[in-house]
C-alpha positions in Angstrom: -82.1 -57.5 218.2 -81.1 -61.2 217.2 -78.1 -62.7 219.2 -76.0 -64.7 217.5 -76.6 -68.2 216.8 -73.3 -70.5 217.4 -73.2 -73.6 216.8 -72.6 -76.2 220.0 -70.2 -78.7 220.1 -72.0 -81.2 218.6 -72.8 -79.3 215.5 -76.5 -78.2 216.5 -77.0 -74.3 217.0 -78.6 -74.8 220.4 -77.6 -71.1 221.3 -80.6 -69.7 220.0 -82.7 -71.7 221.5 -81.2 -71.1 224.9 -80.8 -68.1 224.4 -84.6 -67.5 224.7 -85.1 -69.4 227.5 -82.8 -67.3 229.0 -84.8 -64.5 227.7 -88.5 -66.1 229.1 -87.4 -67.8 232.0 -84.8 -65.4 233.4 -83.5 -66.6 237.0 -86.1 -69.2 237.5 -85.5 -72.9 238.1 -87.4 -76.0 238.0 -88.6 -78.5 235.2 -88.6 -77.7 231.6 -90.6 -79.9 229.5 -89.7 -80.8 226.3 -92.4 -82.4 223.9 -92.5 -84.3 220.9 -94.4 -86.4 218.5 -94.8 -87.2 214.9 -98.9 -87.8 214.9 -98.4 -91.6 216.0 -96.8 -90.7 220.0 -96.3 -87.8 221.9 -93.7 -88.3 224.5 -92.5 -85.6 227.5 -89.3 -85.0 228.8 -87.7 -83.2 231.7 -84.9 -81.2 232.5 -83.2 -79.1 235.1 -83.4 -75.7 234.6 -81.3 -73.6 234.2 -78.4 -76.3 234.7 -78.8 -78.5 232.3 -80.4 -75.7 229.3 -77.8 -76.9 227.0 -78.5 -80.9 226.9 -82.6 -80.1 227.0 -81.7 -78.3 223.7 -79.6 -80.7 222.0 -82.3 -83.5 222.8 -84.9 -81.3 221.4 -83.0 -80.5 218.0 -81.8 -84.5 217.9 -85.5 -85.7 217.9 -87.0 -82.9 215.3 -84.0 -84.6 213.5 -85.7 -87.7 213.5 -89.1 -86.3 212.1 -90.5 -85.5 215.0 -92.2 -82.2 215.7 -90.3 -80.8 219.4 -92.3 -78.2 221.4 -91.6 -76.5 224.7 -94.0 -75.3 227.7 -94.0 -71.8 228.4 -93.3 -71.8 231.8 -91.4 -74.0 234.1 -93.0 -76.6 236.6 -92.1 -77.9 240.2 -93.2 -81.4 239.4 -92.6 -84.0 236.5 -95.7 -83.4 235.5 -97.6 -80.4 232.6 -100.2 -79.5 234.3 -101.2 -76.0 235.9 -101.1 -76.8 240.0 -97.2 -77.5 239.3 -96.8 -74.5 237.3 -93.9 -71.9 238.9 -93.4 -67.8 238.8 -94.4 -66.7 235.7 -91.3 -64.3 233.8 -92.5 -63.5 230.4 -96.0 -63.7 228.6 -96.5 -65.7 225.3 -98.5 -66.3 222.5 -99.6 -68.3 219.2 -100.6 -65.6 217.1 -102.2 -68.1 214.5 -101.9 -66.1 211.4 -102.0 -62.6 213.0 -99.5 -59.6 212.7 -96.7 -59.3 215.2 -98.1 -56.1 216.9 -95.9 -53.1 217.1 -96.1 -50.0 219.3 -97.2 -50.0 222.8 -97.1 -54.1 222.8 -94.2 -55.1 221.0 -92.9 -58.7 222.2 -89.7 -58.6 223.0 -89.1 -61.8 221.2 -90.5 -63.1 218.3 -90.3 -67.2 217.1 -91.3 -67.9 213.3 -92.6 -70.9 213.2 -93.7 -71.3 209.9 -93.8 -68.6 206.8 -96.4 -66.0 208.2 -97.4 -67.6 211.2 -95.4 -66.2 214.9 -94.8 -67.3 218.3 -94.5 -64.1 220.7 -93.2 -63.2 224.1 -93.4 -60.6 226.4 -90.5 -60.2 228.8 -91.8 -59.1 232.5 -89.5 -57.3 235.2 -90.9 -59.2 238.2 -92.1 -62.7 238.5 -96.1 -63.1 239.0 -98.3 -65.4 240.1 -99.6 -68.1 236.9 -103.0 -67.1 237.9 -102.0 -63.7 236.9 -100.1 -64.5 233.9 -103.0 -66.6 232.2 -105.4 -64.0 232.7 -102.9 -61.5 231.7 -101.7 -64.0 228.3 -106.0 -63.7 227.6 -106.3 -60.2 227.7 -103.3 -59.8 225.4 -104.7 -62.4 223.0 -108.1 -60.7 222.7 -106.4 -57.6 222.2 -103.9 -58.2 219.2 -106.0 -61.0 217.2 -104.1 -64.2 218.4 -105.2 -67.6 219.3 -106.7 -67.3 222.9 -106.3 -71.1 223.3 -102.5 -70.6 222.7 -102.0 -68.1 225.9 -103.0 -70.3 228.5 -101.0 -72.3 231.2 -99.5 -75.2 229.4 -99.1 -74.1 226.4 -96.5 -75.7 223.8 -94.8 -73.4 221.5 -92.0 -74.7 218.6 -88.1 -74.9 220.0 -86.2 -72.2 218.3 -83.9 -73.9 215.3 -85.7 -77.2 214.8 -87.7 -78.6 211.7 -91.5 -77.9 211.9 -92.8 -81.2 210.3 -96.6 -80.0 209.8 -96.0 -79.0 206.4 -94.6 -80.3 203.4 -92.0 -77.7 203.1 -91.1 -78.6 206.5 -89.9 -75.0 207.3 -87.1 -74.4 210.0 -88.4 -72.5 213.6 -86.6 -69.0 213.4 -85.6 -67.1 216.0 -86.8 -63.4 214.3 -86.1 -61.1 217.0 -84.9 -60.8 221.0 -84.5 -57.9 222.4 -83.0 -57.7 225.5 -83.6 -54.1 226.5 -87.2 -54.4 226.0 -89.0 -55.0 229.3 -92.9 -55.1 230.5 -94.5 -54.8 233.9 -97.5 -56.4 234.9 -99.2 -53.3 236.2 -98.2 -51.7 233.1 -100.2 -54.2 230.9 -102.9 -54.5 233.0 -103.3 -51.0 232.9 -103.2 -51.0 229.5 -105.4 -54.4 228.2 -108.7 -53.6 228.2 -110.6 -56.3 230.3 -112.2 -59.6 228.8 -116.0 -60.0 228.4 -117.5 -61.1 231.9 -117.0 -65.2 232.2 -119.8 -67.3 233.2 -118.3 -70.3 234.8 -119.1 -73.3 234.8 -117.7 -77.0 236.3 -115.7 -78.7 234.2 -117.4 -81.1 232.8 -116.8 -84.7 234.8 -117.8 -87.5 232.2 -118.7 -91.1 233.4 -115.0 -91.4 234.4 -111.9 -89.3 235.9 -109.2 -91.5 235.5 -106.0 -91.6 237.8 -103.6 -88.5 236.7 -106.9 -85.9 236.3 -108.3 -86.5 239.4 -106.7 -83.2 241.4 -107.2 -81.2 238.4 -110.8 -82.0 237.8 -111.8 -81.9 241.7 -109.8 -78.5 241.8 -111.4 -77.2 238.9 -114.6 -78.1 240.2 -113.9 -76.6 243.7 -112.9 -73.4 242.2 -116.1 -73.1 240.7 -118.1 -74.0 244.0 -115.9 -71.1 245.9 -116.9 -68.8 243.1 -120.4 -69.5 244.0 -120.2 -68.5 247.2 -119.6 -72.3 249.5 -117.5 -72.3 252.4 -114.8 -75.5 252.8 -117.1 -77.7 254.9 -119.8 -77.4 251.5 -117.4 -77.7 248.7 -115.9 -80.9 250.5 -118.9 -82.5 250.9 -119.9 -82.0 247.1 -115.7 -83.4 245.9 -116.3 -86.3 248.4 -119.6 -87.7 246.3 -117.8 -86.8 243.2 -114.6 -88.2 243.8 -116.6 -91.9 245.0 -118.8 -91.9 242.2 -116.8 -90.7 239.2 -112.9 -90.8 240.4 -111.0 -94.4 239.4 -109.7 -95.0 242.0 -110.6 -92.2 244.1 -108.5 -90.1 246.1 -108.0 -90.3 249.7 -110.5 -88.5 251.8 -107.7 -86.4 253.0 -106.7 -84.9 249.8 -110.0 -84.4 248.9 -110.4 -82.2 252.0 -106.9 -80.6 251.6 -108.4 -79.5 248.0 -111.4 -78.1 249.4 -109.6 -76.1 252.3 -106.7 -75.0 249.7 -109.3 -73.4 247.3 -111.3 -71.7 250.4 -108.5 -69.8 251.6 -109.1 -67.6 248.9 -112.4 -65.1 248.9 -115.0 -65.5 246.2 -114.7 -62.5 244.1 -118.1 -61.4 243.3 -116.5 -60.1 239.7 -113.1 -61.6 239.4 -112.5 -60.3 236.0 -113.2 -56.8 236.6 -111.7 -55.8 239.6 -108.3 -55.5 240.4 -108.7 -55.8 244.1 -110.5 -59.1 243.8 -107.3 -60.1 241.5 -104.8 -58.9 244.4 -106.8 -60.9 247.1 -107.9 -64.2 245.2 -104.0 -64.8 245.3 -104.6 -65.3 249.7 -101.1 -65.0 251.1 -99.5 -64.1 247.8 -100.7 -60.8 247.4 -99.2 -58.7 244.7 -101.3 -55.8 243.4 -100.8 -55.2 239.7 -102.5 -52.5 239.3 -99.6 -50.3 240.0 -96.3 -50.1 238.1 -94.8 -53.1 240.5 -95.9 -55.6 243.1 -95.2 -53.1 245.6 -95.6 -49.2 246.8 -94.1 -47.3 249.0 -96.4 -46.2 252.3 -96.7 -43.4 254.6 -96.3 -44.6 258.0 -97.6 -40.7 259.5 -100.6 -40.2 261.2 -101.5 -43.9 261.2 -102.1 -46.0 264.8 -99.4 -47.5 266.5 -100.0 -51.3 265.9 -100.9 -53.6 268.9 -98.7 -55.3 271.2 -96.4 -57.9 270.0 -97.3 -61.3 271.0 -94.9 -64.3 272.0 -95.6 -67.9 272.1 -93.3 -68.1 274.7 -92.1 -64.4 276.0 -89.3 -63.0 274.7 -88.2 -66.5 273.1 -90.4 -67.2 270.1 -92.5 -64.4 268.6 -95.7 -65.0 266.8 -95.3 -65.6 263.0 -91.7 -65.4 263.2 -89.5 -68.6 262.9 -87.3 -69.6 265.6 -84.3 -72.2 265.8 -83.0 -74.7 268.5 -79.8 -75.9 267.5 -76.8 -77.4 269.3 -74.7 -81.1 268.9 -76.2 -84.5 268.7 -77.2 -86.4 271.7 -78.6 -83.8 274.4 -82.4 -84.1 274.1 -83.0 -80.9 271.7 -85.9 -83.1 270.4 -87.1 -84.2 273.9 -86.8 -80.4 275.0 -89.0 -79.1 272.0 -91.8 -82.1 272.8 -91.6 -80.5 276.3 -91.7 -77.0 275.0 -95.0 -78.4 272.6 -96.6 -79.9 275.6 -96.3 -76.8 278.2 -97.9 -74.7 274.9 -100.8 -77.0 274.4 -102.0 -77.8 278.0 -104.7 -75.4 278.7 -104.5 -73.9 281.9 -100.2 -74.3 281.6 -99.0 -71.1 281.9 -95.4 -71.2 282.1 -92.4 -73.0 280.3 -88.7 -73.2 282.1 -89.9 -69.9 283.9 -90.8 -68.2 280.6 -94.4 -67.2 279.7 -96.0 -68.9 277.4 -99.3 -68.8 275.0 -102.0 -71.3 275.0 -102.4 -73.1 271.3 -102.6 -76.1 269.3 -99.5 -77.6 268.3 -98.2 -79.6 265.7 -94.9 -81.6 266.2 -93.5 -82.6 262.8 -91.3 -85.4 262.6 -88.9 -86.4 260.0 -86.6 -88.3 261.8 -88.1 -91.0 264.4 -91.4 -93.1 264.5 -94.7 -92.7 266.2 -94.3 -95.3 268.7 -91.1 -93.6 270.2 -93.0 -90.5 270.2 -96.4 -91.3 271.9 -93.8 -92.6 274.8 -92.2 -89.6 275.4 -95.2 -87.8 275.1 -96.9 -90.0 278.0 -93.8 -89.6 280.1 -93.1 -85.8 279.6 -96.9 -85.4 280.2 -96.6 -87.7 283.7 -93.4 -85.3 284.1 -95.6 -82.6 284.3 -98.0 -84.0 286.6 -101.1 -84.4 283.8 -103.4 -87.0 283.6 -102.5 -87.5 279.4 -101.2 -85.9 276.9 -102.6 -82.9 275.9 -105.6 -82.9 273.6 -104.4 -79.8 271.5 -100.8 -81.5 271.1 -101.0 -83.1 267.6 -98.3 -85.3 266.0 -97.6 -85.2 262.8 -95.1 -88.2 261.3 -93.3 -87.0 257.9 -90.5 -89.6 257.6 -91.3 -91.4 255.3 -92.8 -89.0 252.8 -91.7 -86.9 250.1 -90.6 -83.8 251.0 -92.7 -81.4 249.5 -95.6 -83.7 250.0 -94.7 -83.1 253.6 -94.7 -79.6 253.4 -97.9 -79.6 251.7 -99.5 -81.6 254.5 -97.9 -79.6 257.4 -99.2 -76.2 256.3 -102.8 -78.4 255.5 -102.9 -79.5 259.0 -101.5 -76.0 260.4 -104.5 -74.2 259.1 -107.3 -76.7 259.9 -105.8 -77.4 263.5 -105.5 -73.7 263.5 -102.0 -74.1 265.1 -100.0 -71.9 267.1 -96.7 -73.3 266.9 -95.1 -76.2 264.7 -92.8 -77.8 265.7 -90.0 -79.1 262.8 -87.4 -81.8 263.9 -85.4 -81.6 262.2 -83.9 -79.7 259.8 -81.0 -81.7 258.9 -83.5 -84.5 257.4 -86.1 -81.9 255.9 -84.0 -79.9 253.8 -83.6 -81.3 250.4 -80.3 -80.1 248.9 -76.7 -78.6 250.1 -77.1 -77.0 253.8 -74.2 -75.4 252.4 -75.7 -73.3 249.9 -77.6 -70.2 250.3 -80.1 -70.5 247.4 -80.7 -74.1 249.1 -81.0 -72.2 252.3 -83.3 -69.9 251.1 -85.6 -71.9 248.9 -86.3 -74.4 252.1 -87.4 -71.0 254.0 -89.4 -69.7 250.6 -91.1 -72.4 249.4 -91.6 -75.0 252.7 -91.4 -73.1 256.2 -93.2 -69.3 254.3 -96.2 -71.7 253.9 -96.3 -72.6 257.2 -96.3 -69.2 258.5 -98.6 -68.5 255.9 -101.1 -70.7 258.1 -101.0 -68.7 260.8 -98.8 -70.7 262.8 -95.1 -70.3 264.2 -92.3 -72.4 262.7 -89.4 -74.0 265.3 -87.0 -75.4 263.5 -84.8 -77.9 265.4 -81.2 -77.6 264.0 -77.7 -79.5 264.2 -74.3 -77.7 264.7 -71.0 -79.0 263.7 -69.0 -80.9 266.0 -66.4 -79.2 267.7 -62.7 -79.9 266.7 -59.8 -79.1 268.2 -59.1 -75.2 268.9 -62.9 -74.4 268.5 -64.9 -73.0 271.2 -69.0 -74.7 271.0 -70.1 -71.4 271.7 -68.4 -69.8 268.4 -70.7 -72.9 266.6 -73.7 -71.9 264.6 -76.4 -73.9 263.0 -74.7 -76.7 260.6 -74.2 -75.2 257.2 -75.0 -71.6 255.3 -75.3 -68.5 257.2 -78.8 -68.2 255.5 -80.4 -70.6 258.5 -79.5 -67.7 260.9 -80.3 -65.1 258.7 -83.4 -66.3 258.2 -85.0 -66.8 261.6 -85.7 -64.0 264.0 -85.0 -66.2 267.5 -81.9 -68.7 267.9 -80.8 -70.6 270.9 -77.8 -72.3 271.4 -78.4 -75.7 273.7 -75.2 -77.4 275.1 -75.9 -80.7 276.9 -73.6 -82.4 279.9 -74.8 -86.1 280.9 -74.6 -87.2 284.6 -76.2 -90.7 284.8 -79.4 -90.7 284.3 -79.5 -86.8 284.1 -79.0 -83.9 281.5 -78.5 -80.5 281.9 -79.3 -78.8 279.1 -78.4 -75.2 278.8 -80.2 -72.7 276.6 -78.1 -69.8 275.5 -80.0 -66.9 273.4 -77.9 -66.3 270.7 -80.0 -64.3 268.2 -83.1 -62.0 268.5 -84.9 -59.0 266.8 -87.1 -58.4 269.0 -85.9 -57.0 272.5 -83.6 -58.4 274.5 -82.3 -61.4 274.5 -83.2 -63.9 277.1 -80.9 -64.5 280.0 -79.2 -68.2 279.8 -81.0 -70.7 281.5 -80.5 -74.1 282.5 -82.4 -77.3 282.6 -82.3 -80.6 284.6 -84.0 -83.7 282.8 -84.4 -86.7 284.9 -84.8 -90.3 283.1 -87.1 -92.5 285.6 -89.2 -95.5 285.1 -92.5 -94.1 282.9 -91.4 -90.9 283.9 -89.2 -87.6 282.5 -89.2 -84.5 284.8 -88.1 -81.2 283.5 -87.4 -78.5 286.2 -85.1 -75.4 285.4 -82.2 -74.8 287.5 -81.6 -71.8 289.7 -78.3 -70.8 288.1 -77.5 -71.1 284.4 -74.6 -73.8 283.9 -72.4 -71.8 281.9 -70.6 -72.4 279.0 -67.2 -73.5 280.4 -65.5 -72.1 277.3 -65.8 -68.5 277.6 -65.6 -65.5 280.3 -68.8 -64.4 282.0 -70.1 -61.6 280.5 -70.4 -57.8 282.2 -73.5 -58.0 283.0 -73.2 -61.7 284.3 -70.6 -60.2 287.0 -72.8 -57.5 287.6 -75.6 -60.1 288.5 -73.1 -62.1 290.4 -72.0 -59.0 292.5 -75.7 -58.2 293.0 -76.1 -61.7 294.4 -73.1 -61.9 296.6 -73.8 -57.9 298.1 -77.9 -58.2 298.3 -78.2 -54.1 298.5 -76.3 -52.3 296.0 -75.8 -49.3 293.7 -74.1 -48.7 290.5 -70.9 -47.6 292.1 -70.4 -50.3 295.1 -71.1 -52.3 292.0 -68.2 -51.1 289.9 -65.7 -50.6 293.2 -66.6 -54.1 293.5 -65.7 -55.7 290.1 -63.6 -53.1 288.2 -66.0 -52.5 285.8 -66.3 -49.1 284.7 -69.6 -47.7 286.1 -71.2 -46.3 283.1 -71.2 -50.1 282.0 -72.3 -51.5 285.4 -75.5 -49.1 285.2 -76.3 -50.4 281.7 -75.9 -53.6 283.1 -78.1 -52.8 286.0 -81.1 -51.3 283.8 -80.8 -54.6 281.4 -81.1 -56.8 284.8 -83.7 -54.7 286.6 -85.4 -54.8 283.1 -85.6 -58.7 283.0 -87.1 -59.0 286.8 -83.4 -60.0 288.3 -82.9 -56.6 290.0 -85.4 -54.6 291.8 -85.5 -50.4 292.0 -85.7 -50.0 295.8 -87.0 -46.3 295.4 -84.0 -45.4 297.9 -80.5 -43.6 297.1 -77.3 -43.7 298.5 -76.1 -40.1 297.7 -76.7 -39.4 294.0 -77.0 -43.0 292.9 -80.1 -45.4 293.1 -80.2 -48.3 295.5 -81.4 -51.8 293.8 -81.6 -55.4 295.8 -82.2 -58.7 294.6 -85.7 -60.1 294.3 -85.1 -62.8 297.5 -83.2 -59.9 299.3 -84.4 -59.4 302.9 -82.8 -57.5 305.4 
């Protein structure tokens, strides 16, 4: 079915035409590009999508008024730029049939675009969002099968805005929206099931010339990389081959290290020995972004019975900050949350370090990310958290990484690079405040930082800590009660938080770490730390009482603890005669404590109830 077409307030009936990229694009953003040119130029613009829909269609229908011929690219983009690597999730197929029929049946579009008496621009709406990599290969199997114009199914294509005046001809016909039907929906697995598969492909490297100018450089050594991977090479080969290429043909070459960022981005994904023919090879050429299409969606549901009980969890530092999951630091400006997390990155790279602020720890490369500060400032504290710790230098596997000055997802881009070839346990982000580009405020923000710049990360290998800000504390507000600055999103989306509140005296800080999220276990006890400012010199050493926060009551099981302390030998119910609280909660308390190594079991009883002691407790 056709919506109606009504007219903006301008005059132009731009409602069809947005209309279908609501249809096409769904609840995408980025950058739609709209083209135009009348045989002399050919000029691009850009809009936000889906925000500014409406002027991107009123530009397009003013310059076809001009005598220009006004096209629009398939697909949104994440850069300024029409060319596949900046190409977004894929939400509906399309096609130039070129003089074919509109096919009916089992592959009707569910929109169809005349754009000139007989000849049709189709599209086929998709439930769920899939890879361009899919799509294209997808869009060619559709074309073989219904007659159109392969060349018009790939990624880039232009196809004729809805509504405006196709020049080509003498006639100079108007585009017409024919048909969109909303109701009509495709999957990917469904199609893929159902288009019979492409003649085997022989590839072969694009073809270089005497001269790859600036602004086809990445595509070309990309292209050319992808081909090398197909054929077998590892990233150490197919680096060595871009680097002759890009001296000898590239004006002005790129940078060695995007070369070798090109060359380690195509190897992460396996060479399929027939990637047109089997679906498995389509599921894992995509490397982290697996989706299988050869079911009805990306996903299936699993069995979990019978199967093996997966392995341990593992921690790079116990209890604190799990393996692959994102973990936050976050706390008011001023009390060394950057220092501590240096000092945190140190402890984890030293080999032969097995312990931070009492807490086990794992042995890894790190990468300390930096988007606020310079390298100068950081190489200092690095030397004198390093002498802190008694160590001849800073730790060879401690890597720093300075981001401040670069664009953001350029950073990003160069973080997860560096992740993967240092083969990095934990990164270390400070901060997030200066990284995330939009509203803190907003959740879809919020939630594209996580998606499209710390998922990356993790998709590495290695473990994102994300230093944070909090809001200052006003009147009537407890800093306890503060969270991370901004949506609820940042919480939501990290499986470890701690709360650090600062107090100076002199040259000294006390810094106290206060677990205030985690999915995994228990949480960690609070903890304190004293920092000491000398000449060349920052010791770190954790205090042998938590400073707590002044601002609340201790909890039950902190005046369990406290009793414990003050009685040395004790059992549930001396425990509760001794504080009031009730003794069901006192031995909950007691198996949390004796659970974290601050209570020991002594194997006696006292009656019917078991006798604990401290750890230091001697008779």
């Amino acid at each position: 079915m056709v919506e109606p077409i009504i007219p903006s307030k301008n005059g132009k009936n731009t409602h069809g035409t947005v209309a279908l990229w609501q249809h096409i694009f769904g609840d995408g953003q980025g950058l739609l590009a709209i083209c135009h040119g009348n045989g002399q130029s050919f000029k691009t613009a850009f809009f936000n999508y889906p925000d500014s829909a409406t002027p991107a269609a009123e530009f397009a229908h003013e310059k076809a008024e001009t005598g220009r011929n006004v096209w629009f690219c398939t697909h949104l983009l994440d850069k300024p730029k029409r060319i596949k690597q900046y190409a977004t999730a894929i939400r509906a197929l399309w096609g130039d049939l070129d003089g074919a029929s509109v096919p009916n049946g089992g592959l009707k579009p569910t929109a169809v675009v005349q754009s000139s008496p007989g000849h049709f621009h189709c599209y086929w709406r998709l439930a769920d969002p899939i890879p361009p990599e899919i799509a294209e290969g997808l869009n060619k199997r559709l074309a073989t099968t219904i007659g159109g114009d392969p060349s018009g199914f790939d990624l880039t294509q232009l196809l004729r805005v809805p509504d405006t005046t196709n020049h080509k001809y003498p006639e100079k016909p108007v585009v017409e929206m024919m048909a969109l039907d909303s109701h009509l929906i495709y999957t990917a697995g469904g199609l893929d099931r159902m288009l019979p598969e492409p003649p085997e492909e022989v590839h072969t490297p694009k073809d270089v010339g005497d001269v790859v100018a600036e602004g086809s450089r990445n595509e070309t050594l990309t292209s050319l990389a992808g081909t090398l991977r197909r054929r077998g090479l590892d990233a150490d080969s197919i680096s060595a081959a871009l680097s002759g290429i890009n001296t000898q043909k590239c004006e002005p070459p790129l940078p060695e290290t995007e070369v070798a960022r090109i060359a380690h981005s195509v190897a992460r994904y396996e060479p399929p020995a027939n990637p047109m023919h089997s679906s498995q090879s389509r599921s894992q050429s995509l490397g982290n972004k697996v989706m299988s299409y050869d079911r009805e969606h990306s996903i299936t549901a699993v069995s979990f019975r019978g199967r093996a009980k997966p392995g341990p969890r593992e921690w790079i530092v116990e209890k604190a900050i799990c393996k692959g999951h994102p973990a936050s630091w976050y706390g008011e400006g001023g009390i060394a949350k950057s220092l501590l997390a240096a000092h945190l990155g140190l402890h984890v790279a030293a080999d032969g370090v097995d312990y931070w602020a009492g807490l086990r720890i794992k042995t890894a490369p790190v990468v300390y990310g930096d988007f606020e500060l310079d390298e100068d400032e950081h190489l200092r504290r690095a030397q004198e958290l390093s002498a802190g710790m008694g160590l001849p230098d800073v730790p060879a596997k401690f890597k720093y990484l300075p981001l401040n000055e670069v664009p953001i997802t350029d950073a990003f881009e160069i973080a997860a690079y560096e992740c993967e070839r240092l083969k990095a346990g934990l990164f270390i982000l400070d901060s997030v405040g200066y990284a995330l580009q939009g509203d803190s405020e907003l959740a879809k923000d919020v939630l594209r930082f996580y998606r499209e710049h710390i998922q990356p990360i993790r998709s590495a290998g290695t473990t994102p800590l994300l230093i944070d800000h909090q809001a200052k504390v006003i009147k009537g507000e407890k800093y306890s009660d503060k969270m991370e600055f901004g949506s609820v999103y940042k919480t939501n989306s990290v499986r470890s938080s701690f709360q650090i509140r600062g107090g100076w005296d002199g040259d000294e800080l006390t810094a106290t770490f206060t677990h205030k999220k985690t999915n995994f276990g228990p949480k960690v006890p609070s903890f304190s730390l004293l920092v000491r400012f000398e000449d060349e010199l920052i010791s770190v050493s954790r205090m042998k009482e938590a400073v707590l926060d002044p601002d609340r009551a201790p909890s039950k099981k902190e005046q369990v603890l406290a009793a414990a302390e003050e009685l040395g030998r004790l059992t549930s119910e001396t425990v509760a005669d001794e504080t009031g609280i009730p003794t069901q909660t006192v031995r909950n308390s007691i198996t949390e404590l004796e659970r974290e190594g601050l209570l020991v079991d002594t194997g006696d009883k006292e009656g019917r109830f078991r006798v604990f002691v401290t750890p230091n407790f001697t008779t």
